[in-house]
Each structure stands twice: as C-alpha cells, then as structure tokens.
MDAnalysis code that builds the backbone (N, CA, C; Angstrom):
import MDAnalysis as mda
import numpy as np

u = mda.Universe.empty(324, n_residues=108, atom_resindex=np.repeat(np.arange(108), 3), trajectory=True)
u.add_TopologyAttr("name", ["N", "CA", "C"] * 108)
u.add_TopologyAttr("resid", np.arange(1, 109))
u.add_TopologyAttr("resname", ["UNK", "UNK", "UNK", "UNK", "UNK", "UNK", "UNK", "UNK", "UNK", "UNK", "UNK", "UNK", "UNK", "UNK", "UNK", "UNK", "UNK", "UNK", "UNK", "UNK", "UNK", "UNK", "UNK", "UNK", "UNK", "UNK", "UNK", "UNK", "UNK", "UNK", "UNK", "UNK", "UNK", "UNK", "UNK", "UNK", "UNK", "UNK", "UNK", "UNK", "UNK", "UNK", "UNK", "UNK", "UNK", "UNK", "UNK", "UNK", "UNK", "UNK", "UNK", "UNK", "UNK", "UNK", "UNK", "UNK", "UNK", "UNK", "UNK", "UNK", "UNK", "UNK", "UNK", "UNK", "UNK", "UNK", "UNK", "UNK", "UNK", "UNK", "UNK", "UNK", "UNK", "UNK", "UNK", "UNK", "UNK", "UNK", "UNK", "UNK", "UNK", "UNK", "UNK", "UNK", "UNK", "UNK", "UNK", "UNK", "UNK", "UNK", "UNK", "UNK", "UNK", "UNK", "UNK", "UNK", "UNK", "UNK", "UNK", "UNK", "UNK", "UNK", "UNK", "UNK", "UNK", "UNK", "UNK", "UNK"])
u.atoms.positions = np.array([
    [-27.997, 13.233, -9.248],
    [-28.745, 14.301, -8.618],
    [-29.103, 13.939, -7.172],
    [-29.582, 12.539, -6.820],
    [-29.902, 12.626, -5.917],
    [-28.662, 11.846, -4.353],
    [-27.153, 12.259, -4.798],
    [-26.296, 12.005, -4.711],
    [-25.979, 13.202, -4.010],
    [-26.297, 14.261, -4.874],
    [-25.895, 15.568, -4.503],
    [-26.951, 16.137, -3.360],
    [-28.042, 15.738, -3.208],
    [-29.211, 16.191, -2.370],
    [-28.868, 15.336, -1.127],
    [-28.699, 13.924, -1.478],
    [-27.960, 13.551, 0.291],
    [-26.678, 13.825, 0.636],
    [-25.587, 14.153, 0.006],
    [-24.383, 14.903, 0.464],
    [-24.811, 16.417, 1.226],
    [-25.585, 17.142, 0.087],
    [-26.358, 18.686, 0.628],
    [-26.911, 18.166, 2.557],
    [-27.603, 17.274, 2.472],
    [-28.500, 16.890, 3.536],
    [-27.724, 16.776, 4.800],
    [-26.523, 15.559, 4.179],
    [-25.886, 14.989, 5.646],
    [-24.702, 16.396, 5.872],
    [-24.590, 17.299, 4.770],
    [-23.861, 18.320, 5.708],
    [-24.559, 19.563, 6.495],
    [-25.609, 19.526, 5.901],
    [-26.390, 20.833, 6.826],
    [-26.685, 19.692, 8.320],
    [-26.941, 18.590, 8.149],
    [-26.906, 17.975, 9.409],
    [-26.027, 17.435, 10.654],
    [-25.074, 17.860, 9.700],
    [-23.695, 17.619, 10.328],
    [-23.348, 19.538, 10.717],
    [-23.832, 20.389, 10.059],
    [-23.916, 21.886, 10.585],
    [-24.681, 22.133, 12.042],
    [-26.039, 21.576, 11.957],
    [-26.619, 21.574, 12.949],
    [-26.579, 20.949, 14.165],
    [-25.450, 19.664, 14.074],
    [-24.646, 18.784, 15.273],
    [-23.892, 19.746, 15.923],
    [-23.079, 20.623, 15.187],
    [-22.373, 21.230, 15.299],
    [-22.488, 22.391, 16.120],
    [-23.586, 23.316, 15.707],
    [-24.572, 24.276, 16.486],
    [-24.926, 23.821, 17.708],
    [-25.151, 22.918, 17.681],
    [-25.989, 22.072, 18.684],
    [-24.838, 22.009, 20.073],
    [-23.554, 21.616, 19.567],
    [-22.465, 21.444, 20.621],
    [-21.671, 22.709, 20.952],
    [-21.969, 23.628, 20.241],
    [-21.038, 24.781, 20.467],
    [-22.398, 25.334, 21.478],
    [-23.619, 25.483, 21.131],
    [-24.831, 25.890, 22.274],
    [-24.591, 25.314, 23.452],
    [-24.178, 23.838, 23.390],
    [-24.077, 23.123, 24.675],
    [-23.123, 23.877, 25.717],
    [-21.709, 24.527, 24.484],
    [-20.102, 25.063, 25.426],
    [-21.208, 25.976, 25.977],
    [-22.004, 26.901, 25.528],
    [-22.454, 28.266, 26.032],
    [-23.058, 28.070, 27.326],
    [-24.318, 27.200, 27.318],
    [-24.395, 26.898, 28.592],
    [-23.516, 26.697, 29.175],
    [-22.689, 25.523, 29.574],
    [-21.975, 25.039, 29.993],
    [-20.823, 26.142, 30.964],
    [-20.720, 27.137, 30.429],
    [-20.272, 28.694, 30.499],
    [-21.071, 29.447, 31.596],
    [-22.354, 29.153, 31.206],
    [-23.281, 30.289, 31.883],
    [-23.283, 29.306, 33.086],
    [-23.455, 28.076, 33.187],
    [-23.411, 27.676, 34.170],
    [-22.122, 27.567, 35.589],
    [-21.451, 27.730, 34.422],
    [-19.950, 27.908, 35.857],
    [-19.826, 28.979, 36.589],
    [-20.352, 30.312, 35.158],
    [-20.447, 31.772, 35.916],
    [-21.627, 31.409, 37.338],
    [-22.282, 30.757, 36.805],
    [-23.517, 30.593, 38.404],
    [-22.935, 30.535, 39.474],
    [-22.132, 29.260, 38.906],
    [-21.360, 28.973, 40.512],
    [-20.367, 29.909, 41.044],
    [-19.383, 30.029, 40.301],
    [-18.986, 31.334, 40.526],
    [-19.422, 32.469, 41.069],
    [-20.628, 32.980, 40.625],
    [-21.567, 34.146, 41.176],
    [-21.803, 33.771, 43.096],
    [-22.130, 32.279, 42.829],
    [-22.689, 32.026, 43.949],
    [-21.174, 31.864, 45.348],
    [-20.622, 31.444, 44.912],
    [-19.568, 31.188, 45.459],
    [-18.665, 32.721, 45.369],
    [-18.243, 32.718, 44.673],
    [-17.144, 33.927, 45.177],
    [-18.061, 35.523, 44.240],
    [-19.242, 35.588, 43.580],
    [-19.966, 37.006, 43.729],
    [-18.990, 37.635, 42.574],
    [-18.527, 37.057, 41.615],
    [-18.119, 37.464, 40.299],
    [-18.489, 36.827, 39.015],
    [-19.893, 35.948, 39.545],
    [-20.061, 35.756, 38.127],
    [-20.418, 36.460, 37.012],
    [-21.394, 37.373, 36.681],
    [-21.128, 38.387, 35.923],
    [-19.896, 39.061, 34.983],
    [-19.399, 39.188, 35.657],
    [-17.968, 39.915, 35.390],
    [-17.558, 38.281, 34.542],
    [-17.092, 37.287, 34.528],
    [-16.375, 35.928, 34.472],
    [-17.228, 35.764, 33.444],
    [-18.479, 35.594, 33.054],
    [-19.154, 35.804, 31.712],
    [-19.053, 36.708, 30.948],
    [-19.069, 37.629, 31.357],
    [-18.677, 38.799, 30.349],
    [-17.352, 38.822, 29.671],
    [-16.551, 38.491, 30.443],
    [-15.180, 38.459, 30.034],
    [-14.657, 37.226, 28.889],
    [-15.634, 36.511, 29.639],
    [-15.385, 35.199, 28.450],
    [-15.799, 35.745, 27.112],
    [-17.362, 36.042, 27.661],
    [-17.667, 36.335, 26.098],
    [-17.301, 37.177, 25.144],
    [-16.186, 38.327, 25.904],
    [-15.571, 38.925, 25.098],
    [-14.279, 38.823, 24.689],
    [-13.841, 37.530, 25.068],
    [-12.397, 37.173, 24.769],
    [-12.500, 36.408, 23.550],
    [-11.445, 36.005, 22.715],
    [-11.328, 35.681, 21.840],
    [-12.411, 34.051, 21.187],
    [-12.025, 33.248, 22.209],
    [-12.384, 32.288, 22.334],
    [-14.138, 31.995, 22.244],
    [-14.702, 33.262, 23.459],
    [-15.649, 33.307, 23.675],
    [-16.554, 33.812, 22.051],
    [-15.856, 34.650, 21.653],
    [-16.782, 35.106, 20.337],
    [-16.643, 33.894, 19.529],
    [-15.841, 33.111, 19.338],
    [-15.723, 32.092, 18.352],
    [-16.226, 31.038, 18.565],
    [-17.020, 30.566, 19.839],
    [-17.825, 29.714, 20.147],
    [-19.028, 29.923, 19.984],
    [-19.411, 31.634, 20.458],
    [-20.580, 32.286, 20.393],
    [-20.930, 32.203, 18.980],
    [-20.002, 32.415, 17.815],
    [-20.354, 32.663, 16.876],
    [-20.836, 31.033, 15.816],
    [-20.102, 29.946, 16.853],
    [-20.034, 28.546, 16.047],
    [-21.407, 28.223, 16.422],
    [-21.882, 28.672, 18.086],
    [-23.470, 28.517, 18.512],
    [-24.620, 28.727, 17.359],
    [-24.018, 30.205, 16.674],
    [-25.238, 30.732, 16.057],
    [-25.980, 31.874, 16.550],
    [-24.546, 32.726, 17.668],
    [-25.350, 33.587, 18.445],
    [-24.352, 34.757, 17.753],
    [-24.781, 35.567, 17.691],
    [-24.083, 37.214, 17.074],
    [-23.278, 37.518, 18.278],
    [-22.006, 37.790, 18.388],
    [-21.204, 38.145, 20.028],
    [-21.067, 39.585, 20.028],
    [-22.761, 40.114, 19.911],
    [-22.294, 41.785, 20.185],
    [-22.931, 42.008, 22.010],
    [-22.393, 43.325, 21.657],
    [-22.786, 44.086, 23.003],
    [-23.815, 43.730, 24.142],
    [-24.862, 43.441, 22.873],
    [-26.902, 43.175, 23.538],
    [-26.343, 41.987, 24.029],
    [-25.735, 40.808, 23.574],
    [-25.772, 39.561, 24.437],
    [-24.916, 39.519, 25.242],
    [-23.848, 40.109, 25.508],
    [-23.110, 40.127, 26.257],
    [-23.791, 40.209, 27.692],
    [-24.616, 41.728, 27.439],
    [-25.354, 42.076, 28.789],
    [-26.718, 41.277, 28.772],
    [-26.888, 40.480, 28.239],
    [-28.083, 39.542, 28.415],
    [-27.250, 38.321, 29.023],
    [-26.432, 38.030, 28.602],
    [-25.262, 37.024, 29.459],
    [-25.288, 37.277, 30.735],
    [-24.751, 38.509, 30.940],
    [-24.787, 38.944, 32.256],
    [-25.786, 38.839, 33.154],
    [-26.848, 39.223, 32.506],
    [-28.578, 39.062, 32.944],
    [-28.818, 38.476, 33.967],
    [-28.523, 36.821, 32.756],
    [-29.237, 35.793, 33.229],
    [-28.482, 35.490, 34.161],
    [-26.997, 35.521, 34.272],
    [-26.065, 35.050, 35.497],
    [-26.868, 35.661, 36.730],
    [-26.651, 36.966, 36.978],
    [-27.138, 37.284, 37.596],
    [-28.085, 36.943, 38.203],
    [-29.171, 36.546, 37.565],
    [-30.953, 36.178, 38.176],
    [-29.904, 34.575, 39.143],
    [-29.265, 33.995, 38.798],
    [-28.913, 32.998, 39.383],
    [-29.376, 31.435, 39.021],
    [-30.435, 31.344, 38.452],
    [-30.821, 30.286, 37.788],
    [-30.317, 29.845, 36.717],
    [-29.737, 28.381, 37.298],
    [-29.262, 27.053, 36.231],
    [-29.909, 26.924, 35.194],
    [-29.207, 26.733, 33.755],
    [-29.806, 26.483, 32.485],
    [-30.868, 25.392, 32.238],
    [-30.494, 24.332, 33.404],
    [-31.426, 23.435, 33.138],
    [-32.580, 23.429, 33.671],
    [-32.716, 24.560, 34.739],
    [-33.787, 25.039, 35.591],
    [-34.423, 25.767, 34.353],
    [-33.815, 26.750, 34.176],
    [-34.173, 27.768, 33.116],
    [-34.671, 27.122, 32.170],
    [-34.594, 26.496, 31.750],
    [-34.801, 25.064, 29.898],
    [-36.132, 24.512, 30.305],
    [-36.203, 24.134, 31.671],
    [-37.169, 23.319, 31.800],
    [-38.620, 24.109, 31.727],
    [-40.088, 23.267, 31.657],
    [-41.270, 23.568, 31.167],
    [-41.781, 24.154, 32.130],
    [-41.282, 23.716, 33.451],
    [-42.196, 23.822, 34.790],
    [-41.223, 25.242, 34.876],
    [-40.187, 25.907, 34.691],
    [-39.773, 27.199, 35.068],
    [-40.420, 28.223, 34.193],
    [-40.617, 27.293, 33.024],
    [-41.142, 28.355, 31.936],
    [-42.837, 28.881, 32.137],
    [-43.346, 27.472, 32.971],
    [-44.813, 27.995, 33.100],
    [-45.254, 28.540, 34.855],
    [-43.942, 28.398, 35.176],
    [-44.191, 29.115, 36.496],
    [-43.940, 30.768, 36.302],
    [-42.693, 31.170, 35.191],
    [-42.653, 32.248, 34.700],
    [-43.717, 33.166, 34.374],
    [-44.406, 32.155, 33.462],
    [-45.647, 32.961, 32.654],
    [-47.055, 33.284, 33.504],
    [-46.729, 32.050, 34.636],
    [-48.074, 32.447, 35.599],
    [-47.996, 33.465, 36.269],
    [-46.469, 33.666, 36.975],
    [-45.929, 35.021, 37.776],
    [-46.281, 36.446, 36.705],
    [-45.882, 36.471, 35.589],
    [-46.332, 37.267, 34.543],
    [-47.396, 38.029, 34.548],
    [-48.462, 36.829, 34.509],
    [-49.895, 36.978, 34.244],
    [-50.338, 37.643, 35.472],
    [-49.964, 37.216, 36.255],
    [-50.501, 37.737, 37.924],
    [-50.377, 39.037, 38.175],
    [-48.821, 39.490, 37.537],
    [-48.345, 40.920, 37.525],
    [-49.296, 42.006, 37.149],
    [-49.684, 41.060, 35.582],
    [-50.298, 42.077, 34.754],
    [-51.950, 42.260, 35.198],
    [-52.393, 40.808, 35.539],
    [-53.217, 40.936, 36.566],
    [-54.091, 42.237, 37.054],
    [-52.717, 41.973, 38.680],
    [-52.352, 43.299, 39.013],
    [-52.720, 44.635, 38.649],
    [-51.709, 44.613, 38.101],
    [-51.631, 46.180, 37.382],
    [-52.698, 46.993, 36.510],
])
C-alpha cells in the first residue's frame, strides 16, 4: 500500500515538474514577443499567432492553461503593456501596481 502512495506521489510530482517547464516555454514566448514588439512593433500579432498554432496550444495546454480565445487576447494584453515577465513576477511590480490602483480609486 504504501508502495502505491509513493509511486501515486513521485508521479503527480513529476506532473507538476512538468507544468512547471511548459509555464517556463510560455513565458519564455511572451518574452520574445516583447522584444519583438519593441524592436520591430509586431509583437502582439507574433503571440497570438503562436498561441494559435499548433505547437502553441500544446504547450499552452501542457502549462495548464485552456488555449481559448480569452487567453489568447490576454496574451496579447500583456505584450502589449510591454513589461518583462520577470518585471511582471516580481513583488515590487506587484505592489507598485496595487498602490497605483488604490490611488485611482482614491481618486475617483
């Protein structure tokens, strides 16, 4: 029994390695569209396209991300805004986000 509970274990953990590296391709993606965007002003388009090519859904889908429509144009989104994943990931973008937020609502 408890043979079967660490086989169960080391493969959902070996699932989640897995997730883990196909998330990594995605960035890795969003980040070229950046440069791209920045450099020749097609990144958008160069994400989108990925993500709707063959390849792209089958990575999207090894991530753990659904490859419909909504992410596609959330793909697009974020290219767009221009900010690097690792900018984006980090704590200090996330709480500079939420302060800009707050200020808005502030505001309003």
């Amino acid at each position: 029994m408890t043979n079967f509970v660490d086989g169960t274990a080391f493969n959902n953990e070996q699932g989640n390695r897995a997730r883990k590296l196909f998330a990594a391709v995605v960035l890795a993606a969003l980040d070229d569209a950046i440069a791209d965007d920045k450099k020749y002003g097609n990144g958008p388009d160069q994400i989108a396209r990925w993500a709707r090519s063959r390849d792209g859904r089958e990575v999207l889908t090894c991530a753990g991300i659904d490859p419909n429509e909504r992410v596609v144009n959330g793909l697009m989104d974020f290219v767009a805004k221009g900010v690097r994943t690792s900018v984006a990931l980090s704590r200090e973008e996330s709480e500079r986000r939420n302060a800009a937020e707050a200020l808005a609502r502030a505001a309003a």
